[in-house]
C-alpha positions in Angstrom: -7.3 -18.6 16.5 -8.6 -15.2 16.4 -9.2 -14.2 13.0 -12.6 -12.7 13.2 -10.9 -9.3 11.7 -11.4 -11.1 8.6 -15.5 -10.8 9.2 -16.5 -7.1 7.8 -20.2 -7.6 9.9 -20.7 -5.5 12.8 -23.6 -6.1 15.1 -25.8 -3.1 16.1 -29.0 -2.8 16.9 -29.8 0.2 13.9 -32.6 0.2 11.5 -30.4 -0.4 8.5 -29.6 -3.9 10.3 -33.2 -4.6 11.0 -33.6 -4.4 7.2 -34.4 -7.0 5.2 -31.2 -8.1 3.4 -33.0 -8.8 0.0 -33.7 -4.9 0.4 -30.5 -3.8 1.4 -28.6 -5.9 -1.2 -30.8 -4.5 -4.1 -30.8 -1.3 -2.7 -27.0 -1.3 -3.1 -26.9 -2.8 -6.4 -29.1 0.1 -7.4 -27.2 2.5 -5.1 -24.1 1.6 -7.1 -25.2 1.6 -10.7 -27.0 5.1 -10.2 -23.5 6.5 -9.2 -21.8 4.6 -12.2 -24.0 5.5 -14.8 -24.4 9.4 -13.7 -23.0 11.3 -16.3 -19.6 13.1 -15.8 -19.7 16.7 -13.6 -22.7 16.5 -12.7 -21.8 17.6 -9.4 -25.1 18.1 -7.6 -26.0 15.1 -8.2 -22.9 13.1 -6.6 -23.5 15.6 -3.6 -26.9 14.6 -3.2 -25.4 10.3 -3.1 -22.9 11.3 -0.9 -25.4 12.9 1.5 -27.5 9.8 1.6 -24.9 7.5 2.2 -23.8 9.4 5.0 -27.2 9.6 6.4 -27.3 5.9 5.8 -24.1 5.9 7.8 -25.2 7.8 11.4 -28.8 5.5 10.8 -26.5 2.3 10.8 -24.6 3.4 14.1 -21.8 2.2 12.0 -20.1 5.7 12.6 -19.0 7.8 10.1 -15.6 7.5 10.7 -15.7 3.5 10.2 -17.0 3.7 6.9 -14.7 6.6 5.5 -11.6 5.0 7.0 -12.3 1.8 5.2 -13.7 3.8 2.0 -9.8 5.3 1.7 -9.0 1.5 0.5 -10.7 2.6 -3.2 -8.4 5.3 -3.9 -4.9 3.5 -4.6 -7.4 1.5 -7.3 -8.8 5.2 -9.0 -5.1 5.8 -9.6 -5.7 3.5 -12.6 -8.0 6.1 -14.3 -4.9 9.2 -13.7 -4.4 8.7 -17.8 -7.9 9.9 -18.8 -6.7 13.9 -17.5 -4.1 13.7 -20.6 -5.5 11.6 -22.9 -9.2 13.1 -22.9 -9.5 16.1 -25.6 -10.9 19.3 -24.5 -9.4 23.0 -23.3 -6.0 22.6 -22.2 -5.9 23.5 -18.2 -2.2 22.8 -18.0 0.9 21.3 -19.7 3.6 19.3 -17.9 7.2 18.9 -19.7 8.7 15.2 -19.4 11.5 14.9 -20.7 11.1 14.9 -24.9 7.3 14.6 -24.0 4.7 16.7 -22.9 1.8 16.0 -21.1 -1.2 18.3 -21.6 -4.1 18.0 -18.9 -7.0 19.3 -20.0 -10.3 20.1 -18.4 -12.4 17.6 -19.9 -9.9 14.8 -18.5 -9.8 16.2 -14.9 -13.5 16.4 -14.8 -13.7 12.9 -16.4 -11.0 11.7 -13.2 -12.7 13.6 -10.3 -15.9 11.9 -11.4 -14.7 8.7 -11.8 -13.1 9.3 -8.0 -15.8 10.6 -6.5 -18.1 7.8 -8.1 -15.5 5.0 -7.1 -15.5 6.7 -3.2 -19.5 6.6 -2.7 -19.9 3.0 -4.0 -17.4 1.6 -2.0 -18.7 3.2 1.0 -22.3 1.6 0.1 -20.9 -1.8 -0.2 -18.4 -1.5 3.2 -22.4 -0.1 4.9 -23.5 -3.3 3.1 -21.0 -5.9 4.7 -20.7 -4.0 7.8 -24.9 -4.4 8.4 -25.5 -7.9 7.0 -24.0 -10.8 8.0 -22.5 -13.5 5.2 -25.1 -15.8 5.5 -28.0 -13.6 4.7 -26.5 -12.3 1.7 -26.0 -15.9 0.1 -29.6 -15.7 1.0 -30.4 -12.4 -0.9 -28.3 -13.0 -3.7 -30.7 -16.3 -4.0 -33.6 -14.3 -3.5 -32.2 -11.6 -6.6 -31.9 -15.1 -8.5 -28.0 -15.4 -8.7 -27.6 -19.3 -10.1 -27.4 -21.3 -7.0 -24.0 -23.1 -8.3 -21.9 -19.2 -8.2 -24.0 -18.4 -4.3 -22.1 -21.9 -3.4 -19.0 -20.7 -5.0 -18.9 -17.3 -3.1 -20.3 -19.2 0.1 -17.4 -21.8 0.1 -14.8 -18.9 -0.9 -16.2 -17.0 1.9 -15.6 -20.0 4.5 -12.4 -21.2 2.9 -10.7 -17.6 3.4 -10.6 -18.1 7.1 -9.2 -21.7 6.9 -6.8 -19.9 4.7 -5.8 -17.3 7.4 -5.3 -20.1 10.2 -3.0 -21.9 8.4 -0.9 -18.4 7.6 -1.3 -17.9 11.7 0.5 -21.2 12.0 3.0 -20.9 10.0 3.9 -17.3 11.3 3.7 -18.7 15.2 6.0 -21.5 14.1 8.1 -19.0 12.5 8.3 -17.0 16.3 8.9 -19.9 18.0 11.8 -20.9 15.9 13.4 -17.2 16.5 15.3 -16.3 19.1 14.1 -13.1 20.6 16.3 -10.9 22.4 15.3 -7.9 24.7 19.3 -6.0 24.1 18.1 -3.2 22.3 19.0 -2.3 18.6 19.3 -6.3 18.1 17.6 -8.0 15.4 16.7 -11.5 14.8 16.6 -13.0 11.5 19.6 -12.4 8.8 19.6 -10.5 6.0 17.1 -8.8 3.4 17.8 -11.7 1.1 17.6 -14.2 3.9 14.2 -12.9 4.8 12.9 -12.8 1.7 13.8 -16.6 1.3 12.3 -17.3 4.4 9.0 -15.5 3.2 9.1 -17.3 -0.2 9.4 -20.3 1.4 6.7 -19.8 4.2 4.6 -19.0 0.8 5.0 -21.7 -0.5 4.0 -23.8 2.7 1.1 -21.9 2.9 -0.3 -22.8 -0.4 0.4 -26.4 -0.5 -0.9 -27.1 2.9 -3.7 -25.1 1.7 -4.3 -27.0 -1.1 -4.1 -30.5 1.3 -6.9 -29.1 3.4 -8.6 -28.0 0.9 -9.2 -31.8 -0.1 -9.6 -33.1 3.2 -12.1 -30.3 3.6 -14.0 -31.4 0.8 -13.7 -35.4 1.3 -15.3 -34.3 4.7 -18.2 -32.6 2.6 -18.4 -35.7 0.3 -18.9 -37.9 3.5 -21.9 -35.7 4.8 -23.7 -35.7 1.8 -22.6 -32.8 -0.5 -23.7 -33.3 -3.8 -22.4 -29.5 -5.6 -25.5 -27.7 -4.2 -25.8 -25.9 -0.7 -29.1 -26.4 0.8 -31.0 -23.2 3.1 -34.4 -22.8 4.6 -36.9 -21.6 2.3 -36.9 -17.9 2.2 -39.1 -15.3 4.7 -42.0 -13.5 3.0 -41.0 -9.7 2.6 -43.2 -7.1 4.8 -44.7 -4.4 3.6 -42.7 -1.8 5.4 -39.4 -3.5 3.2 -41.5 -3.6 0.2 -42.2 0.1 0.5 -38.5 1.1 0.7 -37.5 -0.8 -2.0 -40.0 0.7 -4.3 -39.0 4.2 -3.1 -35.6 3.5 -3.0 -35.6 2.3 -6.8 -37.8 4.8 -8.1 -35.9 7.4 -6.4 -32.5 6.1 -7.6 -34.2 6.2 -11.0 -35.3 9.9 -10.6 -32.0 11.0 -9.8 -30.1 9.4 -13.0 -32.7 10.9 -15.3 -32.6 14.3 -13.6 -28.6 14.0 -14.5 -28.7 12.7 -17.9 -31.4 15.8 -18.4 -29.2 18.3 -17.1 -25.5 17.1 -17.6 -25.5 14.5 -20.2 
């Protein structure tokens, strides 16, 4: 089974993957709170994120085009924060009659949801640069490095694995769904019934999915038992950190810490 679209990591042969992970991961963390805690319009400021994280982009030889196809993924999610342009006080930019209602949008609240927007944009593309240069196993190792409790590294590490288990079983039960199905080549026909009938057949298939799921997920972890698990996921002891990562992480942070004071001085 091929379901290694599931696995964000792409290999490449860049700087930003020759990076230690314990810097990249921190540098991300950091990366992302700067952008979250920047105050609202300040505009120069976002600019200057979005720059880096497209010149973290080309260094990464991830393409630009990679990351901002995937980033598109955050926006359906900032439709959430749409309320804020009519609910925020400030100089009314527009009004919109609905019905016995109207809604007034004011400048405050559309400044408030392009921030949020843009914000939301430039952190997802930091974390999709993140996955896309680091493989899984070395950030379980990072995040122990950060000092995330070992017990929720073991969670995310045995979510991680059990995902793909999860997808092969929902490969098999859509190949035993095609093999069941008699394809024709006449064009304009259609196998299967109805809308109803399909969505019975999907219910059911969902259903399936979850309880033979849940049976492998025991077998899996009777198999774990039997090899010695005992609720803690054991790794080599971690790599000392060069000098040359050292040095970008402490310009990195103190950089990231410039740029959230320069905002809060100037737009806060």
């Amino acid at each position: 089974m091929h379901i290694h679209f599931l696995d964000p990591y792409r290999p490449r042969g860049s700087l930003v993957h020759q990076l230690d992970p314990r810097v990249k991961l921190v540098c991300t963390l950091a990366f992302i709170l700067t952008a979250a805690l920047t105050p609202d319009g300040a505009w120069p400021v976002y600019i200057l994120l979005f720059s880096i994280i497209l010149a973290i982009e080309v260094l990464s030889e991830l393409g630009v085009g990679f990351v901002l196809k995937r980033a598109l993924l955050a926006f359906p999610f900032v439709l959430a924060a749409l309320p804020v342009i009519f609910t925020l006080q400030g100089p009314t930019l527009l009004q919109l009659p609905l019905g016995p209602w109207t809604l007034t949008a004011t400048v405050s609240g559309v400044e408030r949801f392009l921030s949020i927007a843009l914000k939301s944009w430039i952190s997802v593309q930091a974390a999709i640069v993140l996955a896309a240069s680091t493989t899984f196993p070395d950030l379980l190792m990072a995040m122990r490095a950060v000092g995330v409790p070992r017990l929720l590294v073991a969670i995310f590490g045995l979510m991680w694995r059990y995902l793909f288990v999860l997808a092969d079983e929902a490969l098999r039960l859509l190949r035993a769904r095609a093999a069941r199905s008699g394809a024709s080549h006449q064009p304009g026909f259609r196998t299967g019934g109805s809308l109803a009938w399909r969505g019975r057949v999907a219910g059911g298939m969902a259903g399936s999915l979850f309880l033979r799921a849940f049976e492998r997920s025991d077998r899996i972890y009777m198999a774990m038992l039997s090899r010695g698990y005992d609720g803690e996921v054991r790794a080599e002891p971690l790599p000392g950190m060069s000098a040359v990562n050292r040095l970008i992480l402490i310009i990195s942070l103190l950089f990231f810490a410039v740029m959230l004071v320069f905002g809060y001085l100037f737009w806060a």
